[in-house]
Residue frames relative to the residue before (quaternion, step in Angstrom):
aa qw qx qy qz dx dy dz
X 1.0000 0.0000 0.0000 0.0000 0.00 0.00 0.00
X 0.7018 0.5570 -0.3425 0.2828 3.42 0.53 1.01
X 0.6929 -0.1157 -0.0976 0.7050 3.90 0.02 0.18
X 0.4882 -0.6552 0.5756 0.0337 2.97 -1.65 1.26
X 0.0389 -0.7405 0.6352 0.2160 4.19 -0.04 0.14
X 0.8420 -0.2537 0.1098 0.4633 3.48 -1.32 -1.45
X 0.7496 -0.3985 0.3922 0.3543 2.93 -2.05 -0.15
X 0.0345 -0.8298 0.5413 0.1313 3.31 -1.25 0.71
X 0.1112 -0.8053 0.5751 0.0914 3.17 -1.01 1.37
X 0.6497 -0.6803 0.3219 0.1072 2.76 -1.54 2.03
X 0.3164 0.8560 -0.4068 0.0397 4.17 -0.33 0.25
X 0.5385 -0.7008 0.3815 0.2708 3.07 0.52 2.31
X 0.7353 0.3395 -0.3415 0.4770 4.06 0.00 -0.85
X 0.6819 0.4252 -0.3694 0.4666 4.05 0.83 -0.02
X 0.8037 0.1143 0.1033 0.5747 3.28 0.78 -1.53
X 0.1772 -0.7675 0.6047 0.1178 3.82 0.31 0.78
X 0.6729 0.5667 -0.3173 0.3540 4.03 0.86 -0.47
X 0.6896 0.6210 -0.1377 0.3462 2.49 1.42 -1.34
X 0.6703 0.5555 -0.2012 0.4490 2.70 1.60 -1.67
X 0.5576 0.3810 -0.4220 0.6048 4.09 1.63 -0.60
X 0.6471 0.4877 -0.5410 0.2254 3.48 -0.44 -0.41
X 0.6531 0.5147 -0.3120 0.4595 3.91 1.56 -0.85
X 0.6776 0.5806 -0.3093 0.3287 3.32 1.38 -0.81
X 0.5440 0.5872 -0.1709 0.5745 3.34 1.62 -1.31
X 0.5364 0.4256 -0.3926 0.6140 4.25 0.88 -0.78
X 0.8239 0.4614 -0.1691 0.2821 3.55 0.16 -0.56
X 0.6515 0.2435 -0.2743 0.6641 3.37 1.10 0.17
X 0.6676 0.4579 -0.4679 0.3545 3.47 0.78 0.10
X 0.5399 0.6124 -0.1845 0.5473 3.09 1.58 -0.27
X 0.3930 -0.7035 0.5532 0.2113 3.90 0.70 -0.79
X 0.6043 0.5309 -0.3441 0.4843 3.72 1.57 -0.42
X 0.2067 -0.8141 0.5241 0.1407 3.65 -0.40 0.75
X 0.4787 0.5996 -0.1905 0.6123 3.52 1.96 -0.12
X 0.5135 0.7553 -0.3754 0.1574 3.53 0.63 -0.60
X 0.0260 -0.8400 0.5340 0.0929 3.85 0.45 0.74
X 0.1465 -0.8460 0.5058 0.0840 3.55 -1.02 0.32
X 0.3002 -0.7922 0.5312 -0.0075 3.48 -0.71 1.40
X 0.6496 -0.5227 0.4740 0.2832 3.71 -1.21 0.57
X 0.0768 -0.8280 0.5548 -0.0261 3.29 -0.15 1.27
X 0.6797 -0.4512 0.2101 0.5387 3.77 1.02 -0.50
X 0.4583 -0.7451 0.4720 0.1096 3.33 -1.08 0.95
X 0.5325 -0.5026 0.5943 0.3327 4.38 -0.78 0.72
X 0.4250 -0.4242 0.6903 0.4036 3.21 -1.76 -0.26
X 0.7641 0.4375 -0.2846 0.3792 3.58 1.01 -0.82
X 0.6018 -0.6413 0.2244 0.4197 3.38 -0.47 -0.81
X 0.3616 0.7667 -0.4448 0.2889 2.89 1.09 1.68
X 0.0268 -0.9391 0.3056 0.1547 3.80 -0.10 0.63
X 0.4937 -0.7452 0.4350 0.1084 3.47 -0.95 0.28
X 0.0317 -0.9056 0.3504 -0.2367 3.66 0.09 1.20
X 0.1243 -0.8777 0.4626 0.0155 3.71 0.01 1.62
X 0.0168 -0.7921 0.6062 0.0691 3.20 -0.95 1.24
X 0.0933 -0.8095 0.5214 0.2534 3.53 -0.95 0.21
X 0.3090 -0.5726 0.7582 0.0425 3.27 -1.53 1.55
X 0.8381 -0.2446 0.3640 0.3244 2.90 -2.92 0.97
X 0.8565 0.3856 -0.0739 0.3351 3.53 0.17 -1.56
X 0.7471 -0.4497 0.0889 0.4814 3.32 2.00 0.16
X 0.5264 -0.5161 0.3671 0.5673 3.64 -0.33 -0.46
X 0.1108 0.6333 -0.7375 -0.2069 3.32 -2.00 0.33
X 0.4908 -0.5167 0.6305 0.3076 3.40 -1.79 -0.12
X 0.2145 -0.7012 0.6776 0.0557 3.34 -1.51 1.14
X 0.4019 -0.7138 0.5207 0.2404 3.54 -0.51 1.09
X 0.1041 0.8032 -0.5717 -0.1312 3.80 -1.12 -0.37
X 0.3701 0.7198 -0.5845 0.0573 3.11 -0.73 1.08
X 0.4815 -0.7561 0.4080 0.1730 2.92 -0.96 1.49
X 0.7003 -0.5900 0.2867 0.2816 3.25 -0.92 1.60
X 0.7871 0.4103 -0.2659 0.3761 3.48 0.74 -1.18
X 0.8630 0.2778 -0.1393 0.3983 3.46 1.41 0.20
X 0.6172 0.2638 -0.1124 0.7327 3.13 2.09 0.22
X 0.3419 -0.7398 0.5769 0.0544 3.45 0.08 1.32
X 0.2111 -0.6945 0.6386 0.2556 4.05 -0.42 0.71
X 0.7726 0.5634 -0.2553 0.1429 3.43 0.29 -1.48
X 0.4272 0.6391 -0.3558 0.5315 3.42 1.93 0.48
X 0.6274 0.4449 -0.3424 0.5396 3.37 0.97 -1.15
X 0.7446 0.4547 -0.3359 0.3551 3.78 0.15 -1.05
X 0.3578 0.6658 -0.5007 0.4218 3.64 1.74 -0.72
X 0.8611 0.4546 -0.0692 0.2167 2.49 -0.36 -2.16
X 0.5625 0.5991 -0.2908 0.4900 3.55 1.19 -0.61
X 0.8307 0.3725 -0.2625 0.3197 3.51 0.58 -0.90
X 0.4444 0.6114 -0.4393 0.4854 2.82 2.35 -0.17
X 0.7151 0.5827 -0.2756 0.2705 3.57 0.14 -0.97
X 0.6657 0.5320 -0.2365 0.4668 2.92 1.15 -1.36
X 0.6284 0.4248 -0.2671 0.5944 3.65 0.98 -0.28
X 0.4886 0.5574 -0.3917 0.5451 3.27 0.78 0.49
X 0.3138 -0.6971 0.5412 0.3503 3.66 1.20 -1.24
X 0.2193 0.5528 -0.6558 0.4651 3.73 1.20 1.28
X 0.4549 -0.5736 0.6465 0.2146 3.07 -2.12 0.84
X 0.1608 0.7860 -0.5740 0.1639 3.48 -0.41 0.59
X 0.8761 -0.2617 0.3345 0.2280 3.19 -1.56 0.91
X 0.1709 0.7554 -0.5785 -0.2559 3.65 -0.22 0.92
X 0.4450 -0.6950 0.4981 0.2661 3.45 -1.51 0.14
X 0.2791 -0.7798 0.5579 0.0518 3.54 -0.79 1.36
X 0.8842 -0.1309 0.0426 0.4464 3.66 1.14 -0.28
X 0.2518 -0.8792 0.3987 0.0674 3.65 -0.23 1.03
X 0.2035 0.7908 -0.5769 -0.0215 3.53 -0.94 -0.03
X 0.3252 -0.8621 0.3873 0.0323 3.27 0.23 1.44
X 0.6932 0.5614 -0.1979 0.4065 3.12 1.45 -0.73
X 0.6893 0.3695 -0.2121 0.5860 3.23 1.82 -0.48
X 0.3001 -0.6517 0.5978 0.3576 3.85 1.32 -0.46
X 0.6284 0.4197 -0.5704 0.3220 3.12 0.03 1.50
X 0.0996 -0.7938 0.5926 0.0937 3.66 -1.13 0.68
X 0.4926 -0.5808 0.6329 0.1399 3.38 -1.41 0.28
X 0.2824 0.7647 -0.5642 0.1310 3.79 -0.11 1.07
X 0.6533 -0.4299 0.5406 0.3100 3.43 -1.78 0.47
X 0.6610 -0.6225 0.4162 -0.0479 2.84 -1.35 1.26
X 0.0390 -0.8813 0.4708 0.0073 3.75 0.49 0.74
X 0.5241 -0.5802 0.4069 0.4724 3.38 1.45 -0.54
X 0.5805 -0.5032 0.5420 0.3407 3.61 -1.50 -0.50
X 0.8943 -0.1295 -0.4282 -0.0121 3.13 0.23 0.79
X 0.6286 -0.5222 0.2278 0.5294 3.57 -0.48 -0.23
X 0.5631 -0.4992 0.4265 0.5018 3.65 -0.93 -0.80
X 0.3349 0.7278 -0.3883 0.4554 3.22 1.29 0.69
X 0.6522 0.6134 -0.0892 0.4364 2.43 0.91 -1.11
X 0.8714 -0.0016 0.1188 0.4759 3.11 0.34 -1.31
X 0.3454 0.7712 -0.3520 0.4026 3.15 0.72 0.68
X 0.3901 0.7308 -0.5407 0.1461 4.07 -0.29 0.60
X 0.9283 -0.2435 0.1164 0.2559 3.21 -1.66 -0.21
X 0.5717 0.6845 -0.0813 0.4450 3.07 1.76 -0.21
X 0.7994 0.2607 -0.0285 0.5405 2.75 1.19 -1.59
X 0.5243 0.7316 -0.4180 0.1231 3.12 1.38 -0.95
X 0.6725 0.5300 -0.3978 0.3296 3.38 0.84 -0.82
X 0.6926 0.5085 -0.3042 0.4113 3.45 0.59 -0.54
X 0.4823 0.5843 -0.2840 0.5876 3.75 1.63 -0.91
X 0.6027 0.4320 -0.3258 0.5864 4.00 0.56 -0.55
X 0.8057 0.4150 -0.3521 0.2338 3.17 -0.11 -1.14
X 0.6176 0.5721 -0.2861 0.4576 3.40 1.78 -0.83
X 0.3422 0.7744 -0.3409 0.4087 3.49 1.93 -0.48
X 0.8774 0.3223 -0.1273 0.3318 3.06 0.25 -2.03
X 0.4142 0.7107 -0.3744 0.4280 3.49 1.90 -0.03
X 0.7562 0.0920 -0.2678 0.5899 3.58 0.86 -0.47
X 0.5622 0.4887 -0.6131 0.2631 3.51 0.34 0.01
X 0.4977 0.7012 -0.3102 0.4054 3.90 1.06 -0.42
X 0.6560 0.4710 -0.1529 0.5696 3.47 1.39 -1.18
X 0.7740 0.1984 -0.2660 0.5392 3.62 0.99 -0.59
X 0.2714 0.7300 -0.3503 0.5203 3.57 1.01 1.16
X 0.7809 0.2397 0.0519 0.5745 2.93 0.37 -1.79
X 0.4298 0.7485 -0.3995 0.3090 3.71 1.46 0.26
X 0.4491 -0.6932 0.4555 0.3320 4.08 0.43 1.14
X 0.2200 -0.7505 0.6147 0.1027 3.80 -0.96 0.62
X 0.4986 -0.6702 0.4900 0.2493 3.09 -0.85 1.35
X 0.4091 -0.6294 0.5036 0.4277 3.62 -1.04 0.31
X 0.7578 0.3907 -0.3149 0.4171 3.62 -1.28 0.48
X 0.4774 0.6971 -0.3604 0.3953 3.68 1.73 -0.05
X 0.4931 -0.7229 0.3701 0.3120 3.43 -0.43 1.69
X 0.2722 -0.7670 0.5781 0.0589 3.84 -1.07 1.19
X 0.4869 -0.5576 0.5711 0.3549 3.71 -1.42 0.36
X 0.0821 0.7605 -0.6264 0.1500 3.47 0.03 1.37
X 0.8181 -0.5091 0.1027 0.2471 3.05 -1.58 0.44
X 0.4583 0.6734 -0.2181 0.5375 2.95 2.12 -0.64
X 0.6474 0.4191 -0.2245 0.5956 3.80 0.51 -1.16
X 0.7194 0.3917 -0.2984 0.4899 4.05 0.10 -0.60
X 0.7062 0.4328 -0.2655 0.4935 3.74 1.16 -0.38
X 0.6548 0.4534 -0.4237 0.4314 3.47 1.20 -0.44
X 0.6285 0.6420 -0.1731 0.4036 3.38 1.50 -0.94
X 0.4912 0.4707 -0.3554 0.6410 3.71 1.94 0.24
X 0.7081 0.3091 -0.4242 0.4723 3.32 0.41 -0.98
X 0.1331 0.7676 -0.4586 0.4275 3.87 0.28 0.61
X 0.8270 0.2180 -0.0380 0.5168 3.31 0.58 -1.45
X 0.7299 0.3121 -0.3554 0.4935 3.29 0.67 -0.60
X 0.4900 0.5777 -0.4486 0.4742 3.91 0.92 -0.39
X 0.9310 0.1222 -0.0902 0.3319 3.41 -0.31 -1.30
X 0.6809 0.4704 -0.2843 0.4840 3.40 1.35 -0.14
X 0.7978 0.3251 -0.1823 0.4740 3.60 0.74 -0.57
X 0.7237 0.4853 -0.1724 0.4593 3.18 1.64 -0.80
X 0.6350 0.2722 -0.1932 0.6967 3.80 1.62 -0.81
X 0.6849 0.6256 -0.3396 0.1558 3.60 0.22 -0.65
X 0.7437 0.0043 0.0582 0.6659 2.74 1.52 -1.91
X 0.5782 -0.7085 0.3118 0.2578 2.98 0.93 0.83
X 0.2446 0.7475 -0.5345 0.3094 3.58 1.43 0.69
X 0.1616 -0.6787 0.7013 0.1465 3.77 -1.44 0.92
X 0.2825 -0.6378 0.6574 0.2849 3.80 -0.38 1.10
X 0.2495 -0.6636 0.6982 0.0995 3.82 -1.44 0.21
X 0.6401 -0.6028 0.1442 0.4540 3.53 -0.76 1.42
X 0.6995 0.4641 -0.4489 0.3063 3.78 0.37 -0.73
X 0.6399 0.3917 -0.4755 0.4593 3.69 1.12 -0.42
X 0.5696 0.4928 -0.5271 0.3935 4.02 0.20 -0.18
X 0.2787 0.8659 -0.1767 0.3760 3.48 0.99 -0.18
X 0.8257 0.1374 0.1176 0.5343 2.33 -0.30 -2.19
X 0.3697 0.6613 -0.3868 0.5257 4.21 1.66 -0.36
X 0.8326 0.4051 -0.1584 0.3428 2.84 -0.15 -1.86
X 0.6656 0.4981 -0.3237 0.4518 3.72 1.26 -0.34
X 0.7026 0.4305 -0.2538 0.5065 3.42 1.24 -0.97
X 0.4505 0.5955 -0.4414 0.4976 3.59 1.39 -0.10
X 0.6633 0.4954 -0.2463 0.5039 3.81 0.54 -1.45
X 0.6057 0.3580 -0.3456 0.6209 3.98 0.45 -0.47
X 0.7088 0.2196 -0.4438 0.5024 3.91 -0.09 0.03
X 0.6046 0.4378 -0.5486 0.3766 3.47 0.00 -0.02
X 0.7095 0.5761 -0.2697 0.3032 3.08 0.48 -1.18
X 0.6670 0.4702 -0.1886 0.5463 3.70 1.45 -1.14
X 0.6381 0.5115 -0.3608 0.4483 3.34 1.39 -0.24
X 0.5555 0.6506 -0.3019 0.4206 3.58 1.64 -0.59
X 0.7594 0.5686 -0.1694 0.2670 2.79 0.98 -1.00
X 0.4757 0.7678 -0.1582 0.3989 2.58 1.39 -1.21
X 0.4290 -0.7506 0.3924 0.3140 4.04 -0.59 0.76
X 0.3475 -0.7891 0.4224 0.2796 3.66 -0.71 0.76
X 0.0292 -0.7313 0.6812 -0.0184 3.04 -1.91 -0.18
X 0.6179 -0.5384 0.4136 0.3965 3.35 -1.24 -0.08
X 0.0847 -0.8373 0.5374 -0.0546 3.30 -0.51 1.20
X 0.5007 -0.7022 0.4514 0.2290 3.42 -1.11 1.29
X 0.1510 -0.7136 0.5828 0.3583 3.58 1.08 -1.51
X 0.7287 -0.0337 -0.2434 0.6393 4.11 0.24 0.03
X 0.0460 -0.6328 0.7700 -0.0671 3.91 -0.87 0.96
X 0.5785 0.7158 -0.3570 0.1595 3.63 0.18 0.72
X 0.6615 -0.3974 0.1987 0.6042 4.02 -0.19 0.49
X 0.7062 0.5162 -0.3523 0.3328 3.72 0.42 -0.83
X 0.6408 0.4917 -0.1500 0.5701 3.44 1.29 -1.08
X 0.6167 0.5056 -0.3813 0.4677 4.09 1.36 0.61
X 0.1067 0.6970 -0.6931 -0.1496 3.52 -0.66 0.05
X 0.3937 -0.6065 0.6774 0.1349 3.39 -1.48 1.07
X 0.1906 0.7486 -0.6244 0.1160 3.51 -0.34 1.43
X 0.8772 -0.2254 0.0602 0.4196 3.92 0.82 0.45
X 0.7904 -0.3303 0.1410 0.4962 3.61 -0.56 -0.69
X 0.6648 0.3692 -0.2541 0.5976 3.19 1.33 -0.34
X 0.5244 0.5548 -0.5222 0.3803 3.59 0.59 0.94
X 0.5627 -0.0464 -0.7548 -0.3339 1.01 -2.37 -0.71
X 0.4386 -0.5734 0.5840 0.3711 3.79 -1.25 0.18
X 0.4639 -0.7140 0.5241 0.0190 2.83 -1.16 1.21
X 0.1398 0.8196 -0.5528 0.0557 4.52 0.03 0.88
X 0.7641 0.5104 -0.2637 0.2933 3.14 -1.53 0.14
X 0.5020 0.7306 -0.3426 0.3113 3.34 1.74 0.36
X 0.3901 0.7844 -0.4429 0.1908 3.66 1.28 -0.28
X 0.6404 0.6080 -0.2092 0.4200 3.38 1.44 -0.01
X 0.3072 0.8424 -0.3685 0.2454 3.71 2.08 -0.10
X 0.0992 0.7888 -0.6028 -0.0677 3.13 -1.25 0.27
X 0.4485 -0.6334 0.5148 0.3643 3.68 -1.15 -0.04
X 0.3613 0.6881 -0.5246 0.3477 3.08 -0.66 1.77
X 0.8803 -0.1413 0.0605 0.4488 3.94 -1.51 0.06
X 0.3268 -0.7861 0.4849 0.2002 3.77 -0.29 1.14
X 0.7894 0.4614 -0.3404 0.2192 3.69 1.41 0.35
X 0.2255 0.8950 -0.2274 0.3105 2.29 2.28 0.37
X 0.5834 0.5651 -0.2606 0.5220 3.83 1.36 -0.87
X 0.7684 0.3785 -0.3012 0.4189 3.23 0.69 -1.59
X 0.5425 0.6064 -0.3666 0.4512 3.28 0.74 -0.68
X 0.7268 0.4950 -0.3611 0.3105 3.71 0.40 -0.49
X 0.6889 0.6458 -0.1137 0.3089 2.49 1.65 -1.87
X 0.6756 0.4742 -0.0982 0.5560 3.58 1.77 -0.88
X 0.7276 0.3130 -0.1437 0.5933 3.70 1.55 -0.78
X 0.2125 0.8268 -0.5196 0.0359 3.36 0.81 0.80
X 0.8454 -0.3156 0.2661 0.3390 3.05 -2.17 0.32
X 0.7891 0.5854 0.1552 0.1028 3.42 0.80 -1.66
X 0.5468 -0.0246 0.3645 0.7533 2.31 1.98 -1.89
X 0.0437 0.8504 -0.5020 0.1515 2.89 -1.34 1.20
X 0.2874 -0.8527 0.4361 -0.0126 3.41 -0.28 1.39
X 0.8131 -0.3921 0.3049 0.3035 3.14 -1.65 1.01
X 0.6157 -0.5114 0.4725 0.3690 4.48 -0.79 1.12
X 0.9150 0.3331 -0.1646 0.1571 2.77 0.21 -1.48
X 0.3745 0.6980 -0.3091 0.5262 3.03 2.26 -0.37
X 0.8003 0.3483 -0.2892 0.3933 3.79 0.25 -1.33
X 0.5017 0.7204 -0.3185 0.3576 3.40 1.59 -0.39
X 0.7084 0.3901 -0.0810 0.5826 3.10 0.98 -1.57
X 0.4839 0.6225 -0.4066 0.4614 3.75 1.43 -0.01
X 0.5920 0.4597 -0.3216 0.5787 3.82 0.67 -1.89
X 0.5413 0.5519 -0.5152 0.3701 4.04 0.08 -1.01
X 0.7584 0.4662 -0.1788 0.4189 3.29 -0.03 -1.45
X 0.8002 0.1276 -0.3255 0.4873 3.38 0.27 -0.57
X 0.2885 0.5789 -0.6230 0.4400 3.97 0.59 0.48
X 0.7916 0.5462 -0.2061 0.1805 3.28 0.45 -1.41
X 0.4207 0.7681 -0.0992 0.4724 2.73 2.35 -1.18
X 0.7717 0.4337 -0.1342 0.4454 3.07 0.24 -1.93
X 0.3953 0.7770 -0.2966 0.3899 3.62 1.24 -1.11
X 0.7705 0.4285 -0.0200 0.4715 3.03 0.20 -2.16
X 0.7648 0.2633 -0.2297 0.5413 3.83 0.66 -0.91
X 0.6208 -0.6027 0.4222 0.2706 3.68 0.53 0.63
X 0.4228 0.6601 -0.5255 0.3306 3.41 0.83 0.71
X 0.6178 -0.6451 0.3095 0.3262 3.72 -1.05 1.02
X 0.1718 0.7932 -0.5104 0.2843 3.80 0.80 0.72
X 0.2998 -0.7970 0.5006 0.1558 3.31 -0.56 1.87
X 0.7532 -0.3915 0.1276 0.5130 3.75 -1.11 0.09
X 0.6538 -0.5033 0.3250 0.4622 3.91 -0.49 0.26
X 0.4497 0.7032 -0.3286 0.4420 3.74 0.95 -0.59
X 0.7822 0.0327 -0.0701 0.6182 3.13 0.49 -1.68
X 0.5228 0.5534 -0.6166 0.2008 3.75 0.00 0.65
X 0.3772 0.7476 -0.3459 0.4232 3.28 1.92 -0.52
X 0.8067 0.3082 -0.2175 0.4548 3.25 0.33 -1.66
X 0.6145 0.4815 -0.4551 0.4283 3.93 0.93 -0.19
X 0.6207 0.4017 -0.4692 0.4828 3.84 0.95 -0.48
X 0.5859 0.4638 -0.5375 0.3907 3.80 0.43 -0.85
X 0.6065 0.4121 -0.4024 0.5480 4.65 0.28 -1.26
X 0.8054 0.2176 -0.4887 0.2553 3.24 -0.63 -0.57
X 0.4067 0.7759 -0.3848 0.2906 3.42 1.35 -0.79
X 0.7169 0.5149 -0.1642 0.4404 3.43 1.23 -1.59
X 0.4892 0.5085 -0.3504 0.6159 3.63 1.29 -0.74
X 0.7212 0.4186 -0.3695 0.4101 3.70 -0.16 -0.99
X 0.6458 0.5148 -0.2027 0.5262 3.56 0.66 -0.86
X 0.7523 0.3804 -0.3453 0.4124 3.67 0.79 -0.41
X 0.7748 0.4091 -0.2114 0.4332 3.05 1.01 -0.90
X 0.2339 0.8069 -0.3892 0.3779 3.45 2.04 0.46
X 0.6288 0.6627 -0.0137 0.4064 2.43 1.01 -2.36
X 0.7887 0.4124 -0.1176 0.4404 3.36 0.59 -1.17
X 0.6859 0.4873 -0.2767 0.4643 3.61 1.47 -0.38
X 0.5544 0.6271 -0.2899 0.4641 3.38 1.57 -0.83
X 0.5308 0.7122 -0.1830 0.4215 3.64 1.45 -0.85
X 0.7309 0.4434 -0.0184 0.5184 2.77 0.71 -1.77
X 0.5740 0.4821 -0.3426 0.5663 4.03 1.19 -0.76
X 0.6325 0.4620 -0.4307 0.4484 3.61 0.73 -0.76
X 0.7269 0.4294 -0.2225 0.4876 3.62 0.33 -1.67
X 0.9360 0.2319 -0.1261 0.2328 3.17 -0.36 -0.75
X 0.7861 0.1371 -0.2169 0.5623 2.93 1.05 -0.37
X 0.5505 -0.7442 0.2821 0.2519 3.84 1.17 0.79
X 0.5836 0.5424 -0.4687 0.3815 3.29 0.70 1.47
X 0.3444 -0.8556 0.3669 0.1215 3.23 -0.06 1.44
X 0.6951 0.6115 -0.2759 0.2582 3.40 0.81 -1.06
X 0.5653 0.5509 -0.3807 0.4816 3.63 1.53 -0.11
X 0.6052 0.5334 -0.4378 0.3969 3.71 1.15 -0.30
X 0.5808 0.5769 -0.4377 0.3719 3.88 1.08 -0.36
X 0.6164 0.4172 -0.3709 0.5554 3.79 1.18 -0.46
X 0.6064 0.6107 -0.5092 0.0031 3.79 0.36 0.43
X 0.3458 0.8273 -0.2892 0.3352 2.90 2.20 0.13
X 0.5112 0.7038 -0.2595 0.4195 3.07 1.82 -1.24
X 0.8788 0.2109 -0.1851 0.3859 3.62 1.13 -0.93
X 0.3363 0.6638 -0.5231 0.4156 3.34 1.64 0.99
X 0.6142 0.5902 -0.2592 0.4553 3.45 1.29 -1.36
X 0.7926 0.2816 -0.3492 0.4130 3.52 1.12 -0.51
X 0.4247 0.4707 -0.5607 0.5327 4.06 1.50 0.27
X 0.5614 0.5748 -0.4580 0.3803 4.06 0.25 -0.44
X 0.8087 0.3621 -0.2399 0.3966 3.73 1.08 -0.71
X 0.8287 0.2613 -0.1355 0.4761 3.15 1.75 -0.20
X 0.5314 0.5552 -0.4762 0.4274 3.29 1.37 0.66
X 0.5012 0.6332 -0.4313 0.4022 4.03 0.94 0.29
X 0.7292 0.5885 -0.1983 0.2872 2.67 1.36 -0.70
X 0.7708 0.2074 -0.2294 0.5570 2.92 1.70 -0.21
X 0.6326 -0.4784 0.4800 0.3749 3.93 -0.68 0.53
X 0.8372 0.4824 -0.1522 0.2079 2.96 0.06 -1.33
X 0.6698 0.3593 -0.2329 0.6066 3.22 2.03 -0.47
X 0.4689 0.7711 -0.4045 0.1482 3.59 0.75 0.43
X 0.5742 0.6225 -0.3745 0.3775 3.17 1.05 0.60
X 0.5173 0.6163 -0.3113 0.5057 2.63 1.76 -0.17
X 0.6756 0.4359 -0.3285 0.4957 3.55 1.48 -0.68
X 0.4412 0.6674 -0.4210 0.4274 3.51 1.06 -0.09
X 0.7785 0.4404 -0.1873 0.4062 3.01 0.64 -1.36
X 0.7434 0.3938 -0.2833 0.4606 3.45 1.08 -0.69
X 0.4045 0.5307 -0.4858 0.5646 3.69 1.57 0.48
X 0.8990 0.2913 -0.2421 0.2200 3.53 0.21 -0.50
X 0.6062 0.4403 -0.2306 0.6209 3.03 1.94 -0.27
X 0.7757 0.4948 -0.2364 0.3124 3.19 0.42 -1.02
X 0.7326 0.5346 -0.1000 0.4092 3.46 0.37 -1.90
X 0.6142 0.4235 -0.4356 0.5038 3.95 1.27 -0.63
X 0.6514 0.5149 -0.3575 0.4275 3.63 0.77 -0.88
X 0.6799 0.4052 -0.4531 0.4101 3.76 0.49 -0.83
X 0.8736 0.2301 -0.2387 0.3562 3.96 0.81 -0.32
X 0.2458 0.5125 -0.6131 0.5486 2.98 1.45 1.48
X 0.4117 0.7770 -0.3629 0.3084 3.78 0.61 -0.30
């Protein structure tokens, strides 16, 4: 849902999706004219698509069934939204084809628009709904960041980044030393108090559409798990990155937040050290997904921001003892290859 480029014209014998995705935008709509234009593309393989009707413009989701399950996104929406998250409304559904009919937020995100100026105030409206989808009750049987999901999501890094990327062969004493500093994040991530978690809480996933924003997308992926996991996105983001002392004095604030609205947040001390661990999981398995878009599913342009999250394990693995083998490892494998680059 965010800058639109060119027109696309639909022609069943080129694009048979395309050509349903204009029909289906059309009768759900009542416009028999209805032309549709690139609105913005997933890392996965969900897209986004702007049509404009008499009454104004909407956006027609698409995700094709055999690779983008809707019925998570719509889960998860109705959970939130009863929560009082801003979220996407939905004007028309069709589960069977992975297409919806949504309202129009506009073009752009807080990506977009979002700098040194404003940021503090742009966060602060952040932590207004991230708090609401936080404090959002979890159904029983709702899928959780267990130990399994938090372990496939490490091997991430050493699979697709060290192992396809740069072709590094770890040799038994470094798996080891992985396989130990892997087992300490899980563990600090268990521990850690739950909640409803978004998994990307970040500027891209915001659209600033008014007083009841920002709207909040991209959540079909939630689970019940580590309550610093959001902030931690929301301040270390994929994209863009901002001054220590700024995201410091950010987490502060919202610790302070959560505090106040009764959300399980341990004493500030140790929420620090849970946003800094999970921070490092998030950042590996970042690493590991940006890879994998390059290799596997051919999209290079997310692998140029992984430097973005060495620079941020560089600021928080000294800090603890306990993860230094992991910095070992990324001094000796990692750091010659990014500046042989």
């Amino acid at each position: 849902m965010t800058q639109s480029s060119h027109t696309i014209a639909p022609n069943a014998d080129l694009d048979p999706r395309a050509a349903a995705r204009t029909d289906w935008a059309r009768a759900a709509t009542g416009d028999a004219g209805l032309v549709l234009e690139r609105a913005s593309m997933d890392a996965g393989f969900r897209s986004y698509w702007r049509g404009r009707t008499g009454d104004g413009t909407v956006i027609v989701m698409d995700s094709p069934p055999d690779k983008e399950d809707v019925r998570p996104w719509l889960q998860v929406r109705e959970l939130i939204a009863a929560g009082g998250v801003r979220v996407p409304d939905v004007l028309a559904i069709d589960e069977a084809t992975g297409f919806l009919l949504l309202e129009d937020l506009g073009h752009h995100t807080y990506l977009h628009v979002i700098d040194a100026d404003n940021a503090g105030a742009l966060f602060d409206a952040a932590i207004d709904q991230l708090l609401k989808l936080q404090a959002t009750p979890v159904p029983t049987g709702f899928p959780a960041y267990d130990e399994d999901l938090l372990a496939r999501e490490l091997r991430l890094f050493d699979e697709w980044f060290l192992g396809r990327h740069l072709g590094v062969s770890l040799d038994c004493g470094d798996l080891e030393q992985l396989e130990l500093v892997y087992r300490r994040l899980i563990d600090a991530a268990l521990a850690q108090p739950r909640v409803l978690v978004h998994r990307d809480f970040m500027p891209r996933n915001l659209m600033p559409v008014g007083d009841d924003g920002p709207a909040v997308l991209d959540f079909q992926d939630a689970v019940l798990g580590p309550i610093a996991y959001d902030p931690i996105c929301l301040f270390k983001d994929a994209f863009l990155s901002w001054p220590e002392h700024r995201v410091d004095a950010w987490l502060d604030h919202y610790h302070a937040r959560a505090y106040a609205a009764g959300l399980p947040v341990p004493e500030l001390a140790r929420f620090r050290r849970d946003a800094d661990w999970i921070g490092v999981h998030r950042h590996l398995k970042v690493i590991g997904i940006f890879a994998r878009l390059n290799l596997r599913d051919h999209k290079p342009k997310y692998v140029a921001d992984v430097a973005r999250f060495f620079a941020y394990l560089d600021g928080v693995l000294p800090k603890y003892p306990e993860l230094a083998p992991l910095a070992e490892l990324i001094a000796r494998h990692v750091k010659p290859a990014l500046a042989a680059a």
